[in-house]
ZAROFI-849257 format. One record per residue (C-alpha): residue in three letters; x, y, z. Coordinates in Angstrom, 1 decimal. Last residue first. Layout:
<nodes>
@residuo ALA; u X; v Y; w Z
...
</nodes>
This chain:
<nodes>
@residuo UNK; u 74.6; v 79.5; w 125.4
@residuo UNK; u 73.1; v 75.9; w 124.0
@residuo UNK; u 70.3; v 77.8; w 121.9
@residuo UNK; u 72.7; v 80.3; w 120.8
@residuo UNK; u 74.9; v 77.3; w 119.2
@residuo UNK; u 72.1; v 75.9; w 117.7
@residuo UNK; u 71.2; v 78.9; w 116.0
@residuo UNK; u 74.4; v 79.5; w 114.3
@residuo UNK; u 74.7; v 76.2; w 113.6
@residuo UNK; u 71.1; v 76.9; w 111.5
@residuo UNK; u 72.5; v 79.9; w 110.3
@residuo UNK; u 75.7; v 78.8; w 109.2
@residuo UNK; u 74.0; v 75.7; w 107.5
@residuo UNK; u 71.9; v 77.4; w 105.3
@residuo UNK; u 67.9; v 77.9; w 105.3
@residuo UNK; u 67.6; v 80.9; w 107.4
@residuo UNK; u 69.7; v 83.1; w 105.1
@residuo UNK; u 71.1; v 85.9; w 107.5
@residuo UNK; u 71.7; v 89.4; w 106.2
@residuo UNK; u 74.9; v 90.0; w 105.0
@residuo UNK; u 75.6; v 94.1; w 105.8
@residuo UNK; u 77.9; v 96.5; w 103.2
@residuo UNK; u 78.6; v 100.2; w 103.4
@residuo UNK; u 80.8; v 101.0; w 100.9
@residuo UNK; u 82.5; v 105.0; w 101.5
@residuo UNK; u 84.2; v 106.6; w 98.5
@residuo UNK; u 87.0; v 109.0; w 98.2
@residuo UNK; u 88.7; v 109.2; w 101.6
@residuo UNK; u 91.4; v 111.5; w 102.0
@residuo UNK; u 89.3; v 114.6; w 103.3
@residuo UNK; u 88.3; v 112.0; w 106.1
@residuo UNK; u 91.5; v 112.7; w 107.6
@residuo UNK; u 93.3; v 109.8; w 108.9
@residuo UNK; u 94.7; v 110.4; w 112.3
@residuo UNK; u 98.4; v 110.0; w 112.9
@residuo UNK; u 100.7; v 107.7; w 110.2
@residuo UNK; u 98.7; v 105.6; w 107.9
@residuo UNK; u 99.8; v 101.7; w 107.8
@residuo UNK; u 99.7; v 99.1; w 105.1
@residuo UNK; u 98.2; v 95.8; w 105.4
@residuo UNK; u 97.8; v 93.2; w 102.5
@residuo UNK; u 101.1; v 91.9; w 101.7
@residuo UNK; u 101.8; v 90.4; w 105.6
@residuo UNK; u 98.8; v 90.8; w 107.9
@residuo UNK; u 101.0; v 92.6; w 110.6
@residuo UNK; u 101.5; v 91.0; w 114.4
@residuo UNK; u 104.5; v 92.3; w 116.8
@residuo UNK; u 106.6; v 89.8; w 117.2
@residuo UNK; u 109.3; v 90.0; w 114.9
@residuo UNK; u 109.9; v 94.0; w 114.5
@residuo UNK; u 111.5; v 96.5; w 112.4
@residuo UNK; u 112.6; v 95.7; w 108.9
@residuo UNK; u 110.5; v 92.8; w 108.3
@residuo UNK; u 107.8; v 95.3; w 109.9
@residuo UNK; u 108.6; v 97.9; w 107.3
@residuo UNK; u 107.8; v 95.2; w 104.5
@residuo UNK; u 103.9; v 95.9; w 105.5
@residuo UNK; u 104.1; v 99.5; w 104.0
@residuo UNK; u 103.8; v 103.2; w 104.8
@residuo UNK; u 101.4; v 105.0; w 103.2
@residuo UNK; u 102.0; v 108.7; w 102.6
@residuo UNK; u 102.5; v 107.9; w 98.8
@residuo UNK; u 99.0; v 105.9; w 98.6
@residuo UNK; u 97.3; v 109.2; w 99.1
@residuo UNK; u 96.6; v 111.1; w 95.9
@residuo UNK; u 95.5; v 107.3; w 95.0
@residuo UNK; u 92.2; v 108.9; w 97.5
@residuo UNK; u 91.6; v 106.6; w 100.1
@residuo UNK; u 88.5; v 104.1; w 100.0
@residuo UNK; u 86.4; v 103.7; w 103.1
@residuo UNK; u 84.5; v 100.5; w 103.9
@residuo UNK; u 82.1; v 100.8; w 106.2
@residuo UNK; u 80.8; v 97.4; w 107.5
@residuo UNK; u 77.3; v 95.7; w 109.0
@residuo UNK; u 74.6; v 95.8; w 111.4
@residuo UNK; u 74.7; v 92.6; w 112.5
@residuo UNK; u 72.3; v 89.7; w 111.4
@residuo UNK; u 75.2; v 88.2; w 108.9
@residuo UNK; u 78.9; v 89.2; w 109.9
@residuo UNK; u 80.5; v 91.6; w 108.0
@residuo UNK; u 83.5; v 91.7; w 109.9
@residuo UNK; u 85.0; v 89.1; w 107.3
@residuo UNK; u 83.8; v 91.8; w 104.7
@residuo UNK; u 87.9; v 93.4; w 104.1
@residuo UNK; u 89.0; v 89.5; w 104.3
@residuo UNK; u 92.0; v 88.5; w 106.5
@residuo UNK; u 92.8; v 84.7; w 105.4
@residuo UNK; u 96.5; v 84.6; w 105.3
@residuo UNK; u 97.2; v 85.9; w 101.5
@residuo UNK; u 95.3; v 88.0; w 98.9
@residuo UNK; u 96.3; v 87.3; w 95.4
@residuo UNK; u 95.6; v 89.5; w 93.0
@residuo UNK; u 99.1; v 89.2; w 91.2
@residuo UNK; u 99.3; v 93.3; w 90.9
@residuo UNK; u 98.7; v 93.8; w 94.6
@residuo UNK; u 97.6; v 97.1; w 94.8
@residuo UNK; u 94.8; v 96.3; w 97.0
@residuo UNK; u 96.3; v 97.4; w 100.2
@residuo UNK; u 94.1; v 97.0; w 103.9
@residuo UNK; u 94.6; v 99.6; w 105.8
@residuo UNK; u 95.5; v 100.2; w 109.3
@residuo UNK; u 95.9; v 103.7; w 111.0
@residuo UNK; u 99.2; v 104.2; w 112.8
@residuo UNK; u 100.8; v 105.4; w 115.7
@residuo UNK; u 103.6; v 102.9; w 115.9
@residuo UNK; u 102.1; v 100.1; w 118.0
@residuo UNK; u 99.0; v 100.7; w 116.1
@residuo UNK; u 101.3; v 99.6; w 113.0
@residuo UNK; u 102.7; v 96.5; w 114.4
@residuo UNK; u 99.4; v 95.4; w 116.2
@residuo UNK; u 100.5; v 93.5; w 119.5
@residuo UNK; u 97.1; v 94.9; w 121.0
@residuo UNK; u 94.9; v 94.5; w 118.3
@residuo UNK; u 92.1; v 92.3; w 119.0
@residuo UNK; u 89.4; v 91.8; w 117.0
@residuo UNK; u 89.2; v 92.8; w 113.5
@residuo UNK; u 86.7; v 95.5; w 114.3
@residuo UNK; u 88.7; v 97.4; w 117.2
@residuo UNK; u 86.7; v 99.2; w 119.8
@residuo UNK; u 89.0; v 102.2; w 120.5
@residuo UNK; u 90.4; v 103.1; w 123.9
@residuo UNK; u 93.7; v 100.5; w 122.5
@residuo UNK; u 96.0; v 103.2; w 123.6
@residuo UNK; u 97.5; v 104.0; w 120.1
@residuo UNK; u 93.9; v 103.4; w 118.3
@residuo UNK; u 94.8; v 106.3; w 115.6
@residuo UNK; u 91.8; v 107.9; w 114.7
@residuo UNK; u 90.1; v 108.1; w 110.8
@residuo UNK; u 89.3; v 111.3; w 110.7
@residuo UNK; u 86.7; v 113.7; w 111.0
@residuo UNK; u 86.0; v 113.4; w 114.6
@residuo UNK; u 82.0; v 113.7; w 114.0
@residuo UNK; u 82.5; v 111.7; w 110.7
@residuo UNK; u 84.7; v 109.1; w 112.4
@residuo UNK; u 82.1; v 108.7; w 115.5
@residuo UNK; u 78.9; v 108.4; w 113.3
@residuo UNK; u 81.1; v 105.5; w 111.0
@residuo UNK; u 81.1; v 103.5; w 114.3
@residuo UNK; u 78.3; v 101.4; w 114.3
@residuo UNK; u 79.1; v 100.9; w 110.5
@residuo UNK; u 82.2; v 98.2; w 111.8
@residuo UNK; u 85.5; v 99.5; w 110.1
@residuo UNK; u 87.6; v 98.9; w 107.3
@residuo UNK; u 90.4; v 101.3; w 105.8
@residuo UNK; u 91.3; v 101.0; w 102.1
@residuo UNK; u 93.6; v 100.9; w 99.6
@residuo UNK; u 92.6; v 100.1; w 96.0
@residuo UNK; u 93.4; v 98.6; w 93.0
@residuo UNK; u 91.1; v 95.9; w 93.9
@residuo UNK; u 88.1; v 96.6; w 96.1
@residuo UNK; u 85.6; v 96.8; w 93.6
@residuo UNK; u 86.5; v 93.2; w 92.6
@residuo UNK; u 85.7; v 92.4; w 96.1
@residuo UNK; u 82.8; v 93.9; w 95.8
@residuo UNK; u 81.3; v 91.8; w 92.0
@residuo UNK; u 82.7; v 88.9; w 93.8
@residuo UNK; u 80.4; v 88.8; w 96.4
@residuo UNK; u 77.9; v 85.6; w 95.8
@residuo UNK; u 75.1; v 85.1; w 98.0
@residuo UNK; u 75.1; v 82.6; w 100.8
@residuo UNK; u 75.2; v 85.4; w 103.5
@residuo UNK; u 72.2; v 87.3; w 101.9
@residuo UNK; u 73.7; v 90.6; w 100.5
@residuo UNK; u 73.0; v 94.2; w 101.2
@residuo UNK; u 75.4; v 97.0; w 99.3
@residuo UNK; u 74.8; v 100.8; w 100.2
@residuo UNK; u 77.0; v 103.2; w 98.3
@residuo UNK; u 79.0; v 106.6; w 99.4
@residuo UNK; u 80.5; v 109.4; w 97.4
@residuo UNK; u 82.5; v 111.7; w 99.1
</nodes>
């Protein structure tokens, strides 16, 4: 499995990862727990909510609901990537940073997709167009590549100087 290290100031441009996205689907996760996925060797399912989540919460989750890993899908042929979910939102400058694993295209057959929850379910959330779903644990075998990617803080900028303010009043 090949693996990369990307470190980017928070004001800096990353276009040139995102584009390495595309094409692709992928599962995101905070680095802190990389350690536990290799030990287990698979991606696990979060069907009890025991996992610490990455995207925040996850309970109404339409494919943990059903046993499933969640991925974000690149294929999109447009491009476009809808309702504001970003792969490096979790990224979040000071912290320790993202893994981003890339499936094998060997894969992308097993996956099933977002349309399922159109089929299936109204209340349960999905990120409709972007988010496909894995059924059981994930093995690593499947995962090609590994980005880890951390935004270190730029003093100067606004975020970090909100960010500082709003510490200061906590």
């Amino acid at each position: 499995m090949d693996a990369c290290d990307i470190v980017r100031l928070e004001t800096a441009p990353i276009d040139d990862i995102m584009a390495q996205l595309e094409g692709h689907v992928f599962h995101v996760t905070k680095r802190t727990y990389w350690p536990s996925i290799q030990r287990a060797g698979a991606i696990l399912v979060n069907a009890d909510g025991a996992l610490p989540t990455t995207f925040g919460s996850s309970s109404k989750s339409f494919f943990r609901a059903r046993g499933c890993v969640s991925l974000f899908d690149y294929r999109l042929e447009d491009g476009s990537r809808l309702h504001g979910c970003t792969p490096l939102q979790a990224a979040e400058p000071g912290k320790e940073g993202v893994a981003i694993l890339l499936l094998a295209k060997a894969t992308y057959d097993r996956l099933i997709p977002w349309s399922r929850w159109k089929e299936e379910s109204s209340s349960e959330q999905i990120v409709p167009y972007i988010e496909a779903g894995y059924l059981g644990p994930l093995p690593l075998e499947f995962v090609v590549r590994v980005i880890f990617f951390r935004r270190e803080e730029d003093p100067n900028c606004l975020a970090a100087v909100l960010r500082r303010a709003r510490d200061r009043l906590r």
